[in-house]
C-alpha positions as CSV (number, residue, x, y, z in Angstrom):
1,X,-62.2,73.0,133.5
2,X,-58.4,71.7,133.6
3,X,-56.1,74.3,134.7
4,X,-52.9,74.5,132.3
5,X,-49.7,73.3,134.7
6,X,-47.3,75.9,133.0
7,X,-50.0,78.5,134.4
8,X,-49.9,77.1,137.7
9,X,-46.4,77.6,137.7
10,X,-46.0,80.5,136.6
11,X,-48.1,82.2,139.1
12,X,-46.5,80.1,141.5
13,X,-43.2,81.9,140.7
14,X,-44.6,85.6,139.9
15,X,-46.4,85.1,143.5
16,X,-44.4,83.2,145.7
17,X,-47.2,81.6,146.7
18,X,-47.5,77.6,146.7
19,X,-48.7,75.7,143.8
20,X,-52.0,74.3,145.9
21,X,-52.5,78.5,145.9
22,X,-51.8,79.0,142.4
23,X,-53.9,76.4,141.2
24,X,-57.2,77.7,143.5
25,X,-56.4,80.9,142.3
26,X,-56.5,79.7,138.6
27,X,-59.7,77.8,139.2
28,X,-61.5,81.1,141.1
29,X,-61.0,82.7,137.9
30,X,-62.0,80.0,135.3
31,X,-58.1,79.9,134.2
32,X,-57.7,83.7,133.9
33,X,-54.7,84.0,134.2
34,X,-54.4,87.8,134.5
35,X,-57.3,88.1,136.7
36,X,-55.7,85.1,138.9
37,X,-52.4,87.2,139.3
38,X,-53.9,90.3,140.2
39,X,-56.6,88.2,142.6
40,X,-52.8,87.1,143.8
41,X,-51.7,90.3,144.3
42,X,-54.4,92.0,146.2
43,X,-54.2,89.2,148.7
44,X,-50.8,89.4,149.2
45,X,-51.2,93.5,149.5
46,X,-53.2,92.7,152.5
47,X,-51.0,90.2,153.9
48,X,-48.4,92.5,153.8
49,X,-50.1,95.5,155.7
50,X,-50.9,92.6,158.3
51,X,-46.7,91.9,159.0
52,X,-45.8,95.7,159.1
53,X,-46.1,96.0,162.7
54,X,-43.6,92.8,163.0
55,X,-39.9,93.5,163.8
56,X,-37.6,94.2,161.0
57,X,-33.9,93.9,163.0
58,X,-31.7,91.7,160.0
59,X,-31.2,92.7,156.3
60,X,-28.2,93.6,154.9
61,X,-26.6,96.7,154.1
62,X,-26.6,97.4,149.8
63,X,-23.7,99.2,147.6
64,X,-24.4,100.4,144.0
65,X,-22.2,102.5,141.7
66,X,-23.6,103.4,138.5
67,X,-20.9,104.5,135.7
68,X,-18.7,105.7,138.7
69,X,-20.2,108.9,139.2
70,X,-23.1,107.9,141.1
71,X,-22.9,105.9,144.5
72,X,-25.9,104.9,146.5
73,X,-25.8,102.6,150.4
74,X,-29.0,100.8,150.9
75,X,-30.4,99.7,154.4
76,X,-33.1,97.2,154.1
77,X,-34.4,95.1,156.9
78,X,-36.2,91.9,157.1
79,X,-37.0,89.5,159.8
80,X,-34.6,86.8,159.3
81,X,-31.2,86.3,158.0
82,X,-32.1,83.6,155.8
83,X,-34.6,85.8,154.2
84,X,-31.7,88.6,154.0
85,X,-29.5,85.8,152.1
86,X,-32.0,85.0,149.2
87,X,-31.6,86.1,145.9
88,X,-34.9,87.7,145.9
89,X,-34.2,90.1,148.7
90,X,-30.8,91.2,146.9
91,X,-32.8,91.7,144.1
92,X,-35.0,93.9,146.1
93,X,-32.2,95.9,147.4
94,X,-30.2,95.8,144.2
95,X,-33.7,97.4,142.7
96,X,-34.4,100.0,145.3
97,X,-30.6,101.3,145.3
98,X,-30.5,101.2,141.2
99,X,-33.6,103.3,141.4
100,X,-32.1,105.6,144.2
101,X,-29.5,106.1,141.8
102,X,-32.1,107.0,138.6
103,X,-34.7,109.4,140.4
104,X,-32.5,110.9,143.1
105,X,-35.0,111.2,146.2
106,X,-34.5,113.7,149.2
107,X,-36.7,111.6,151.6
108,X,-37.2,108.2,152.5
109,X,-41.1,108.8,153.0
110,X,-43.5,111.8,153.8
111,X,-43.2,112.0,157.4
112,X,-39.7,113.2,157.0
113,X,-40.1,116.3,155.0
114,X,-39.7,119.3,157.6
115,X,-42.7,120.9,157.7
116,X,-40.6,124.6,156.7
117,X,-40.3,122.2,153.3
118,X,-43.9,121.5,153.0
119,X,-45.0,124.8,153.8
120,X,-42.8,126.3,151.2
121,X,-43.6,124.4,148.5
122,X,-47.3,125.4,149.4
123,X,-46.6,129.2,149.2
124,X,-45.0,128.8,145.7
125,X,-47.6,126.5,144.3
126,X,-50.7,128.8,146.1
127,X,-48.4,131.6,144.0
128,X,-48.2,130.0,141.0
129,X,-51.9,129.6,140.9
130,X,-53.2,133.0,142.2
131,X,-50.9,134.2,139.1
132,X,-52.4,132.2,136.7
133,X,-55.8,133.6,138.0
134,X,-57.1,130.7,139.0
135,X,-60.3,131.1,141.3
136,X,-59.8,131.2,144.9
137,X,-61.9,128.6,146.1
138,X,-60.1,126.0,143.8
139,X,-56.5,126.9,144.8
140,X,-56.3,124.3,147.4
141,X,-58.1,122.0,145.9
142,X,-55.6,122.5,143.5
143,X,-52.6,122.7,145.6
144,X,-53.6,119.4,147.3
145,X,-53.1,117.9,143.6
146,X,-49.9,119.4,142.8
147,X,-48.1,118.7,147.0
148,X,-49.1,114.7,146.3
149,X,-47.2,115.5,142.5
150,X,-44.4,116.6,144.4
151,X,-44.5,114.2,147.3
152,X,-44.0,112.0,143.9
153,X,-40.9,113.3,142.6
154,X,-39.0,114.0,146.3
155,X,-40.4,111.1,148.5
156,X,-38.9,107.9,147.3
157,X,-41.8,105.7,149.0
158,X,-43.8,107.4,146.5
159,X,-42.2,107.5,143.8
160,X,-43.1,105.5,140.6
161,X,-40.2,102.6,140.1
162,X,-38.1,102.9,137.1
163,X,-38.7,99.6,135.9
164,X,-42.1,99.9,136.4
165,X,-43.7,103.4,136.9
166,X,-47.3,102.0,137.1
167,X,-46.0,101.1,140.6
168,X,-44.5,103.2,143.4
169,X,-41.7,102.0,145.5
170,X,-44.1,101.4,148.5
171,X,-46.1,98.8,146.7
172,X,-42.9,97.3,145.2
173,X,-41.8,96.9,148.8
174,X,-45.1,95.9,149.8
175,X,-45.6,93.0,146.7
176,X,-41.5,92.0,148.0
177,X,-43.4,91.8,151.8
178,X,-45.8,89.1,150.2
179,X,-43.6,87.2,148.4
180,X,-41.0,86.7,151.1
181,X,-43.4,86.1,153.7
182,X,-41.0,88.5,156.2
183,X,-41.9,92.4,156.8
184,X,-39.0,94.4,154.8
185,X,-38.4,97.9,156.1
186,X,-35.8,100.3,153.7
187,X,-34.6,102.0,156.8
188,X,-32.2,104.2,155.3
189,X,-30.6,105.5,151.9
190,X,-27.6,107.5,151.0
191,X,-26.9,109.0,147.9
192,X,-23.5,110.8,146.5
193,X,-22.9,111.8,142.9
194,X,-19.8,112.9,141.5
195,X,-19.2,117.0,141.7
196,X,-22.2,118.1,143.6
């Protein structure tokens, strides 16, 4: 079966990947083009969690003012500086500080929530649930649900990206982590709205 050049490069520049890639990919899946991408992307997932453990020490440091009322600073790493000069790492950064500026997180990832935080939120949800007479056996069952809800809404890692909410922020790091070939690291965010 011929594979369709346009689709070749298309995948080529959804992926990153080179056009050798794109096209095996394509033939795996008879010229599927959806099933090629996401064959691309699961790949590329685990390529990713393979360069986390490599050092992250360049990057750039990222400004965005929305409407001036909103302000956000962006630290994201990278490997090299010539990674940190492409367009498709501002991008990332431009992204990640845009949607900073549209969800408003309190945490960069789970592991920085104090646990007085964690534990609260727990007491009010284990409330909540006792009140609305749910059975005692299923309130943590429960309460595991609705702590990974909130983890959602206050842990930016986890939160579902604004210009794509079937994706969180991790994986949208993670897919940028493929395509660049570099490990990225958002070290740091700062946030600072108008009057609050």
């Amino acid at each position: 079966m011929a594979i369709d050049i346009a689709d070749i490069k298309k995948l080529k520049n959804m992926t990153g990947v080179g056009l050798t890639t794109a096209k095996q990919a394509l033939e795996e899946t008879s010229g599927d083009f959806d099933k090629a991408l996401e064959a691309m992307r699961i790949k590329g997932l685990s390529r990713a969690d393979k360069k986390a453990d490599r050092t992250a020490a360049a990057g750039l440091v990222h400004a965005y003012v929305h409407g001036d009322k909103i302000g956000v600073l962006v630290e994201l790493n990278c490997e090299t500086d010539f990674v940190a000069r492409t367009d498709d790492f501002k991008s990332l950064a431009n992204d990640l500080a845009l949607h900073i500026a549209a969800s408003n997180p309190k945490y960069l990832n789970i592991a920085d929530i104090p646990e007085a935080d964690t534990a609260k939120e727990k007491e009010l949800t284990a409330a909540e649930l006792k009140e609305q007479g749910k059975p005692a056996e299923m309130i943590d069952k429960i309460s595991e649900g609705k702590i990974k809800k909130w983890h959602s809404e206050v842990v930016l890692l986890q939160q579902p990206f604004v210009k794509n909410p079937d994706q969180t922020i991790e994986i949208v790091v993670k897919e940028a982590i493929a395509k660049l070939g570099e490990n990225i690291v958002l070290r740091q965010f700062s946030r600072i709205e108008l009057g609050s």
